[in-house]
Structures are given as structure tokens and as C-alpha cells.
N, C-alpha and C positions, 0 to 999 in steps of 0.2 A: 539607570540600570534596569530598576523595574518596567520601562515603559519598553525597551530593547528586550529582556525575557519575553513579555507578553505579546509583541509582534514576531519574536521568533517560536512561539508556540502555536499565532497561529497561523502561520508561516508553514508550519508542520502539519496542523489539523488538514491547509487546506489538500496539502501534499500527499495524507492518507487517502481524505474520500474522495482524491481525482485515483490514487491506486485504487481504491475500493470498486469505482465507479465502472473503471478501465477492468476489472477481474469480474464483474459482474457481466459486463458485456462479451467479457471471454466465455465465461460459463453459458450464456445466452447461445450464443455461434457456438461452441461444443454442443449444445443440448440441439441444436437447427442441423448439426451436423450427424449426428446419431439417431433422429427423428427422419434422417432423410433415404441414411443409409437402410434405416427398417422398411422403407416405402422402397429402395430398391429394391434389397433382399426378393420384398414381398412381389415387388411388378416383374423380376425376372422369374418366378416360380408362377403366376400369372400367365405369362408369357411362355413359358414350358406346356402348361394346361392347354393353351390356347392351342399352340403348335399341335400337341397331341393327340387335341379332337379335330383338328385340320380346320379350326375358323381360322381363316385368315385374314379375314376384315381386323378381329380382334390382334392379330401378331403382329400388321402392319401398324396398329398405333401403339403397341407396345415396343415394336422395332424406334418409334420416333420418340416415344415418351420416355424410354429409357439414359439415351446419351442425353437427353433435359435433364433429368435428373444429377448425371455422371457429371454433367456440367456446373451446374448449381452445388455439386457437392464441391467441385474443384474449387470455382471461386469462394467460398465458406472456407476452404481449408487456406487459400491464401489470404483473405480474408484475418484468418486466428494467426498465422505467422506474422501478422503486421499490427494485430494487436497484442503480442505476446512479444516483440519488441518493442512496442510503446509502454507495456508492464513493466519493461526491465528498464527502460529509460526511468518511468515515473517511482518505479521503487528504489531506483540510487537517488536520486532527486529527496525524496521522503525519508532514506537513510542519513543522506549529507543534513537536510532540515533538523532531524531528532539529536544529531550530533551536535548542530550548532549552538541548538537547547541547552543540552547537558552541557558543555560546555561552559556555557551561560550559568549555567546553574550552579557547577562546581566553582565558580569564578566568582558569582555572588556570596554563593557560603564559605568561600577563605574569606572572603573580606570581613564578612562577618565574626568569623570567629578570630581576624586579624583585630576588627573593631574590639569585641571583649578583650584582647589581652590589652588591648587598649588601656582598657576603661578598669580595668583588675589591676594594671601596674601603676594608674593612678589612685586608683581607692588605697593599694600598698603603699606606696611615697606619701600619701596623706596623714593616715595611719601611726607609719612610722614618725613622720614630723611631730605625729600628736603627743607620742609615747615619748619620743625625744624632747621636746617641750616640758612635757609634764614633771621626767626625770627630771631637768635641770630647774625645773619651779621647785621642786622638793629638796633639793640638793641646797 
């Protein structure tokens, strides 16, 4: 029983830090994703500038550098939708493990306390034999 707890513990463990691993790498692509959006923001007010003073040299690589951007931002965003389904895979996966656990766990401690009453209604019937014995030596 103990050898079956301890493989379904870490069973679980491993089940956490592939979730942990997998939300790390979401926050990673969120944070590439908001770092990208500020470099648009920024190259289309750039690019305003540009227009304004009438460089155009500068507008035309901002005309090309921008849908790079738009683009690079899209794939990141499908990118987080496909790891933000694999989070929800790997955190039922991690919830079913922890259940398995307790389970296990709750399953070992009936036993256990199935064993004491065990071992209490033997010390009882002993006990009692003794006292019963004893009466009838005195008697």
C-alpha cells in the first residue's frame, strides 16, 4: 500500500511542475506578447512622426516593419491559445493525480484505524478472559 501511495505522490508531483512548467511558459508568451504590443504602439507613433516631417525613406520601413510586428504578435497570440489548452489538459491530469492520492490516503487511514479496533477488541477479549479467570480462581 505504502509503495502504491508513494508512486501515486509522485505521480502528482510530476503532474504539478509539467502544470507549473506549462504556466510559466504561458506567462513567458504573455510577457513577448505585451513587450511587442509596446514596440507597436511605439513604431506606429514613429511612424506618424515620420509621415509628418515627410521622411519617407523612414515611413516606407515603418509601412514594412509594422505588419512584422502585427504578424509576430498573431502568431504569440495563437501560440498562448495552444498553450492555454495544453494548461487545461495538464491541470485535469494534476487534479485526477491529487485525487488518486487522497484517496489512497483516506483508504490507508480506514485501514488503519480498521487495524486498532483490531487490536483494542483483542486487548478487550483478553482482558476480559483474565478477569473471568481470576473470578473463577477465587470463587
Amino acid at each position: 500500500m505504502e509503495a502504491i501511495l508513494r508512486l501515486k505522490e509522485n505521480e502528482e508531483k510530476e503532474a504539478k511542475e509539467r502544470l507549473l512548467k506549462i504556466r510559466g511558459e504561458i506567462a513567458a508568451i504573455e510577457a513577448d506578447i505585451a513587450r511587442l504590443e509596446r514596440e507597436l504602439d511605439n513604431s506606429v507613433r514613429k511612424r506618424s512622426f515620420a509621415i509628418e516631417r515627410g521622411k519617407l525613406i523612414d515611413e516606407a520601413l515603418w509601412r514594412r516593419y509594422i505588419p512584422t510586428l502585427e504578424a509576430r504578435i498573431k502568431a504569440l497570440r495563437e501560440r498562448l491559445m495552444l498553450k492555454k489548452k495544453e494548461e487545461e489538459k495538464a491541470l485535469e491530469v494534476f487534479l485526477e493525480k491529487r485525487r488518486e492520492r487522497k484517496s489512497l490516503e483516506k483508504l490507508r487511514e480506514r485501514r488503519f484505524r480498521e487495524f486498532l479496533k483490531e487490536i483494542d477488541g483483542q486487548e478487550r477479549r483478553t482482558i476480559d478472559e483474565v478477569a473471568e479467570r481470576q473470578h473463577w480462581w477465587k470463587s
